[in-house]
N, C-alpha and C positions, 0 to 999 in steps of 0.2 A: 385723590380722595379728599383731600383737605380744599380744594378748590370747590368740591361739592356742597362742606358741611361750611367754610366759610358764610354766604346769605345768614344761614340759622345763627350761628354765632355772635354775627354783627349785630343781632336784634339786643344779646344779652343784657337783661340791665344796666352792666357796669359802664357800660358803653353808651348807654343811651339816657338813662332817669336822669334827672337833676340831681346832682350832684349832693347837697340839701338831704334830699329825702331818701338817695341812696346811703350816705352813710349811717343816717337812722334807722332805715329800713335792716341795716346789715347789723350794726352794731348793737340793735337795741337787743334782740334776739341772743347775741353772743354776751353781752354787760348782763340783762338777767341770768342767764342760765349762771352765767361764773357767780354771782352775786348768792344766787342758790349754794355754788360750789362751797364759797365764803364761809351759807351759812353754815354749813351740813359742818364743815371743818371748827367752828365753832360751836358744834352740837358736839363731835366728838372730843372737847376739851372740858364742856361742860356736864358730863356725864362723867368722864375720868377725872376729873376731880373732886367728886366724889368718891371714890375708891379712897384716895390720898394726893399728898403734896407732892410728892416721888413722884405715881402713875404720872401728873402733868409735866414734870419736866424731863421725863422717860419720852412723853410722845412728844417733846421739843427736840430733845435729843434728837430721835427723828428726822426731823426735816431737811438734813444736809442729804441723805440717800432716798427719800422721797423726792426732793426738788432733783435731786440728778434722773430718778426715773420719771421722772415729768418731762425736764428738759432735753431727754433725748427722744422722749416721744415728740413734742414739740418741736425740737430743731427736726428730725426729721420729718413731720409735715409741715413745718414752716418753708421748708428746701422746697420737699413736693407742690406745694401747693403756689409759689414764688412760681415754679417752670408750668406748674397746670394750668395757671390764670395768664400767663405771658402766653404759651400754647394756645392757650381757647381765644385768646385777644387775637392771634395770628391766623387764626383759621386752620391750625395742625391739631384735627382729634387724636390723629398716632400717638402724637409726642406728648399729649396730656395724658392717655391711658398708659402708656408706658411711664410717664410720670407716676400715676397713681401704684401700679403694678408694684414697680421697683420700690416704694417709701414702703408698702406693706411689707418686701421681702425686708426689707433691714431694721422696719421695725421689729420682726422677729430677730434676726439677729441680736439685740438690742438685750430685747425678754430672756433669750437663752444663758446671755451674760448674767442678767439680777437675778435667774434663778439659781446662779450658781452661788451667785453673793447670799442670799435667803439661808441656805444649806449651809453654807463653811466660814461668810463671813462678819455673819451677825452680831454676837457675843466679843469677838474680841474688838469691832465695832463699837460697844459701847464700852467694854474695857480699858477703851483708850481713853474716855471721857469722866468716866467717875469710880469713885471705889464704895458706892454705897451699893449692896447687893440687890437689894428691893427695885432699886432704877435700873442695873442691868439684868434682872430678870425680866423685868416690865417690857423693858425695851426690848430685848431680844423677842421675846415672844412674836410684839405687835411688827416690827420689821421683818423680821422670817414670814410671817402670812403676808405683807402685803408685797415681799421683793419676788417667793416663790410663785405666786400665782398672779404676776403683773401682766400677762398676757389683756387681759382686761384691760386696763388704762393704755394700755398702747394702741392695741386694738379700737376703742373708743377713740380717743386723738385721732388717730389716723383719719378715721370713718367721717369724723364732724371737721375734719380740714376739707375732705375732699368735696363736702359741702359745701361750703366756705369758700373753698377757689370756684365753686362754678355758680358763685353769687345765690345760694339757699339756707344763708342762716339760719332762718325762721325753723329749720329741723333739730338743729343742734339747742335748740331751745329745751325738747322733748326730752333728747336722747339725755345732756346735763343733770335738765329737771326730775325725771324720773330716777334715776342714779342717786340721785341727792334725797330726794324722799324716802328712796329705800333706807337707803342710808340712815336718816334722820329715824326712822320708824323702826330697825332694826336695830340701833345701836342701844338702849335702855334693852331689849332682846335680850341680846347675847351677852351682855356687859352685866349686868345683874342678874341670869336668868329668868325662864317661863315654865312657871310647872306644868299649866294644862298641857304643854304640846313637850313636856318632858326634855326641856333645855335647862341644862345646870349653868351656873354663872360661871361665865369664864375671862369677865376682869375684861383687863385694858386687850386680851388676845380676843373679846367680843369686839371690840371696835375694831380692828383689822379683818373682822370676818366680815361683819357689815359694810365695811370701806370696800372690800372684794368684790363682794356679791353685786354693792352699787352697780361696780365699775365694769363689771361681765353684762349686766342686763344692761347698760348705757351700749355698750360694745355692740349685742346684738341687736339693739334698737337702730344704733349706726348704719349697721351693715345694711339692716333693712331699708332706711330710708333711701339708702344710696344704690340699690339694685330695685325700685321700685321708681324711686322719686327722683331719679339725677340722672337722665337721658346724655348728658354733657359726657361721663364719665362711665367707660367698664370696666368691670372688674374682674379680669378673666387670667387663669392662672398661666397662660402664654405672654401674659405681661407681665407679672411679674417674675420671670427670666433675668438675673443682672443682667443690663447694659451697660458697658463701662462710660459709655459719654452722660447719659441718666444721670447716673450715680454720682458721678462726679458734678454735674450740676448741681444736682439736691443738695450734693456736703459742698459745694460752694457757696450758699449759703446757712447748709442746716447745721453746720459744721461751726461755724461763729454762733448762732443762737445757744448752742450743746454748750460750747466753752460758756456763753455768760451764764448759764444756767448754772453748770460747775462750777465756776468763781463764787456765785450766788450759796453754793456749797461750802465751800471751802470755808466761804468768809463767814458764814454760819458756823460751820466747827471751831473758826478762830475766836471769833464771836463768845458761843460758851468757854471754849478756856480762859478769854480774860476776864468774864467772869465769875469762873469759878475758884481764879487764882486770889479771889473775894471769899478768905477761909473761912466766917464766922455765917460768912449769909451767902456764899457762893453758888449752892444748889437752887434756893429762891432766886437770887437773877438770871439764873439761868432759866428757870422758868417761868418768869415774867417776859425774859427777850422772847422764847417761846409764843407766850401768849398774844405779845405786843402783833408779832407776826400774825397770828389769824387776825389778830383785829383789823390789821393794818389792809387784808385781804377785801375787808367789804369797799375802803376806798381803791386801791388796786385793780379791783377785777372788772370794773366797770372800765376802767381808764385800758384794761388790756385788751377789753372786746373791742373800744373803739381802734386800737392800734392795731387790733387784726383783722378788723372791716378795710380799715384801710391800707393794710399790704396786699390786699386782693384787688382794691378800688385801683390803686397805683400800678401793683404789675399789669393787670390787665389792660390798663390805659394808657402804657409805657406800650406794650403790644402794640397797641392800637395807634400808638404815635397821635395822643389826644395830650399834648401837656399842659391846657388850657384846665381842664378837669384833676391834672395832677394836684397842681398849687391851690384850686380852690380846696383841694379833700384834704390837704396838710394846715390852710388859714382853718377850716374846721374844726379837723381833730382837734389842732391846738388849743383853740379859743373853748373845746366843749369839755376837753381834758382841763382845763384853767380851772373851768366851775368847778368839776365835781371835786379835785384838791382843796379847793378854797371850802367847801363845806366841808370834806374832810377834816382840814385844820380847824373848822370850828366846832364841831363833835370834838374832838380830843382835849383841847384847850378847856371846855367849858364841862364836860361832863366822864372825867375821867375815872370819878368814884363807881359812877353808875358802869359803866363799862365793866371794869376788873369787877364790881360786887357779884357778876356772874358766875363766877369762877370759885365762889368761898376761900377767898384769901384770910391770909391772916393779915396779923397787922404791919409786919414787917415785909408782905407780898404786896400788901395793897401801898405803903410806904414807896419803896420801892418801884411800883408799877406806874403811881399818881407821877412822878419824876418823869418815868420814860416817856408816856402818851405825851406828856407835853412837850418837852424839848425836840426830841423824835418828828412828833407832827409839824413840826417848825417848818423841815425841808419838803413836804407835800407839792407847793406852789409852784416849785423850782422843779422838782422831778418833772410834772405834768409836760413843761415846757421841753424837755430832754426827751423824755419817752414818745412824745407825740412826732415829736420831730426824727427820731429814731423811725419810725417805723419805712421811711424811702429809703434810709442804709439796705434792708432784707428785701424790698421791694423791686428797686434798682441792679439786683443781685453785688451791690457791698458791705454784705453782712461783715468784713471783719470792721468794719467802721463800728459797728454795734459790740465789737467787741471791746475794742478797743474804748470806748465810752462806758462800759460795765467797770472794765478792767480798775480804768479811773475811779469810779464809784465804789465798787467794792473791795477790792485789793490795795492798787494803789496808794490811796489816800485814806480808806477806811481802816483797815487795820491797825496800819503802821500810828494814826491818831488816836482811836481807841488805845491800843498799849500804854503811848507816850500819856496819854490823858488816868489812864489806870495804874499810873505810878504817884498820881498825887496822892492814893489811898482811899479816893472820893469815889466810892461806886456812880453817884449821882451824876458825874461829870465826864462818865464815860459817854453818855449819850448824845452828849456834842459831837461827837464824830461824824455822825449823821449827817446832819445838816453841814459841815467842812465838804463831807467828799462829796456831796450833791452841788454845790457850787460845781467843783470844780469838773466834774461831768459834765455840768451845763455848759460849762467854759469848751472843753473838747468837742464837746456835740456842733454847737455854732459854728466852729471851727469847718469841720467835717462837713459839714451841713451845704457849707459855702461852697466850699469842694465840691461836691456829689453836685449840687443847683449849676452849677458853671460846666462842669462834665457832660453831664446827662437830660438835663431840663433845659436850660439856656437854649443848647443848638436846635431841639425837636423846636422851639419855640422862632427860632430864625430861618426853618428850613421851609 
């Protein structure tokens, strides 16, 4: 069977465009639609705060169980999609539909967990974080609707990876775009009410409903393009059967993406406690770190679409045993991820009043805020080089390399800096942390880097 579909495969883009105009072609597709993502996530801060100063650092709070049900829909299509694009590069249609089959089934798996989180562990969730009522009512609300009904963003992820591995971005543009619109268009909706169509305001629990809704119509848009539009890939419930060699593929390396997502967790929750252990103003920085994160999203998301055009351009041409094509997709990303940090850092440096004014800060928010965008946006130029370079760890299938480089950046080094740096009493000089553990991730990565190129790139390049 695979010796048949082999010819067809061979033709596939990743194997054959210029390397150039492939990773544009792939990337630009996945940088807008996130970019979308960015805004829409930024649309719903900027409507919750109008409610109040709370509602915002309520949907900060947030983001440590948000970014984990991200990160496990991602680690697990980043797994699938690593073996679907090595599979299609190989000329084995089996072992990429079973690929595809198997990330569906455990992204359910996945869903069955957050809904259980949604119902029982919400409230004390935010319990842990603060004793202002108004922020754990807020919060629990908006978390219970988007942990019980996460079927949708998993669903969605899944759907737009498995585009993604068989080289058809240009879908996930729609399926993102549209989500994000609803979203965008829905969230003043339900967040304030609509009389004509007899919707009462239902607060910061309106922007979780629009967040849903996005993310179910993004899902079935997926589904769609990928049982119409992606010959590459079927979707048939005989594949997704567990496989235990599958499976175990996938979490070798969706398995390290989940953990850095986690960490990315954790160090969030860490994050607001030291913080908030800032008594007189410790709810406001907590929800400026909040804030700094969506901002920090519109340079981010561009820089993540190019790092997952190219874990498909790499696995598939690690397949293919092209490593000619490797190392040019890695001098690219790099060099394209440089730019867009470098404007990053110059948005932040230069215009950080206008930034936070979106928000209706006060003066001790915007105080406060003007500190972080700068010092914060420091380490942009330094990650670009990390994260681009990262992307043949997941590619190569050695994701824990990728972990181990988060690990650095946000655990390791960032915490433990942030505290030490939050005992001068200087909320302002906590933000130095940033820019520390980003060094020293860079420092790991090159390390690793050299590894993985002498391993696995060197010898396809002598053989």
């Amino acid at each position: 069977m695979a010796s048949v579909a082999a010819p067809d495969l061979r033709e596939n883009k990743m194997g054959v465009m210029p390397v150039g105009k492939l990773l544009l072609n792939m990337a630009l597709p996945l940088a807008i639609s996130m970019l979308v993502q960015a805004f829409y996530n930024v649309v719903d801060s900027f409507y919750v705060s109008r409610i109040s100063e709370s509602a915002v650092t309520a949907l900060g709070m947030a983001f440590p169980v948000q970014n984990l049900m991200i990160g496990c829909a991602t680690g697990v299509g980043v797994g699938m999609n690593a073996l679907l694009s090595k599979s299609l590069g190989e000329g084995n249609r089996k072992r990429a539909n079973q690929a595809a089959g198997n990330g569906l089934f455990l992204s359910i798996c996945f869903v069955l967990v957050f809904m259980v989180f949604g119902f029982v562990g919400a409230r004390p969730f935010y319990r842990m974080q603060s004793q202002v009522a108004e922020t754990i009512e807020n919060g629990t609300a908006y978390i219970s609707i988007c942990s019980i009904f996460s079927l949708g963003i998993f669903v969605e992820i899944i759907g737009e990876r498995l585009l993604q591995g068989s080289g058809r971005t240009v879908y996930t543009l729609f399926t993102q775009g549209l989500g994000a619109v609803l979203n965008i268009i829905l969230d003043p909706v339900f967040i304030f009410g609509y009389a004509p169509l007899g919707i009462a305001p239902m607060g910061i629990a309106g922007a979780a409903v629009a967040t849903v809704v996005g993310q179910w119509v993004a899902a079935i848009m997926a589904l769609i393009f990928n049982f119409t539009c992606n010959p590459d890939v079927q979707l048939r419930l005989k594949y997704m059967l567990p496989r235990k060699e599958i499976v175990q593929k996938i979490f070798a390396v969706g398995i390290p993406s989940i953990v850095m997502m986690a960490i990315g967790s954790v160090m969030n929750f860490g994050m607001n406690q030291i913080f908030l252990s800032f008594k007189d103003y410790g709810e406001t920085a907590a929800g400026v770190f909040g804030i700094y994160f969506k901002l920090q999203s519109f340079v981010l998301m561009p820089l993540f679409g190019i790092n997952n055009a190219s874990i498909s351009i790499i696995a598939f041409n690690y397949g293919a045993r092209q490593p000619k094509r490797i190392t040019k997709t890695l001098k690219l990303a790099v060099g394209t991820a440089m730019t867009i940090m470098l404007v990053g850092l110059t948005v932040f440096q230069l215009f950080p009043d206008q930034l936070l004014g979106i928000f209706q800060p006060s003066e001790t928010f915007m105080a406060l805020g003007r500190s972080a965008l700068r010092i914060v946006s420091i380490h942009f130029p330094i990650a670009a080089v990390g994260i681009a370079l990262g992307a043949s760890f997941q590619a190569l299938g050695n994701g824990i390399y990728s972990t181990i480089t988060s690990l650095c950046r946000q655990l390791i080094a960032l915490l433990p800096v942030a505290f030490l740096l939050s005992l001068t009493g200087n909320v302002h000089v906590v933000w130095w942390a940033f820019p520390v553990a980003e060094v020293v991730s860079l420092i790991v990565t090159l390390i690793l880097f050299a590894r993985i190129y002498k391993q696995k790139i060197k010898p396809l390049m002598e053989a």
